[in-house]
C-alpha positions in Angstrom: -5.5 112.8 -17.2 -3.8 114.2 -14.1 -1.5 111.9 -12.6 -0.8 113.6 -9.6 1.6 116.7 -8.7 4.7 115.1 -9.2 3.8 115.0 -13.0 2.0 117.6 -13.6 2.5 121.3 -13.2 0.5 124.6 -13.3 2.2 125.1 -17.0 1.4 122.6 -19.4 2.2 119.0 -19.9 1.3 117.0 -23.2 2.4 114.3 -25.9 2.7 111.7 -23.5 3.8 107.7 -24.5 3.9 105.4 -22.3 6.8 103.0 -23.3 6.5 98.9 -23.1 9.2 99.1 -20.1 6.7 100.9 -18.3 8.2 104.6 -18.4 5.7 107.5 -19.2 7.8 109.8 -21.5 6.3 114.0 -22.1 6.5 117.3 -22.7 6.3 119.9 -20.4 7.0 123.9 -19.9 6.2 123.6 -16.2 9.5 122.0 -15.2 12.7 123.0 -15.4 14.1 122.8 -18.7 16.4 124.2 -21.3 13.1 126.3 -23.4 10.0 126.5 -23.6 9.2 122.9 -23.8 11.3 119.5 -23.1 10.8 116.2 -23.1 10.9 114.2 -19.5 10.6 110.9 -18.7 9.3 109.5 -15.0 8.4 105.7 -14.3 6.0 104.3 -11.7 7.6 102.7 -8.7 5.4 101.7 -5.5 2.3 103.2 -7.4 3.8 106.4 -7.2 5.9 108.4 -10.2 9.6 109.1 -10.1 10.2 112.7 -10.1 10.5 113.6 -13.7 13.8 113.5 -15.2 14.6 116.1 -18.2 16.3 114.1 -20.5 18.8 117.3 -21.5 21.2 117.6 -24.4 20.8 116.5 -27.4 17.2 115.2 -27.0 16.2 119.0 -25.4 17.6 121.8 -26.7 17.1 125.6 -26.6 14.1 125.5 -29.4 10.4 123.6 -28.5 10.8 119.9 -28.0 7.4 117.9 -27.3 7.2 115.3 -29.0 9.1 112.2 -28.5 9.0 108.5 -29.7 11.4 106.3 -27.9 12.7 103.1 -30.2 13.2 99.6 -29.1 
């Protein structure tokens, strides 16, 4: 599902989980990242999404991250 051009990229964006507080949690080699994929996180505020956040060292690092599972 596209969710609009602040979420997705002309690379690829996949594995996403929405968490219970509402924040939509991915994987993405179109943003700006440490490889070739990291895991971002974005939440929906005003019916818009946040501008995706890499969520950087340790939970990225230089090998392919995409799949994520936030606890709790």
């Amino acid at each position: 599902m596209n969710l609009g051009p602040e979420i997705n990229t002309p690379g690829n964006e996949d594995a996403t989980i929405m968490h219970q507080d509402g924040t939509l949690y991915f994987g993405s080699d179109g943003l700006p990242g440490l490889c070739d994929f990291d895991i971002f996180k974005s939440e929906l505020k005003d019916e818009k999404w946040t501008r995706p956040q890499n969520l950087g060292y340790p939970i990225n690092t230089p090998k392919f991250e995409n799949y994520f599972f936030p606890f709790a």
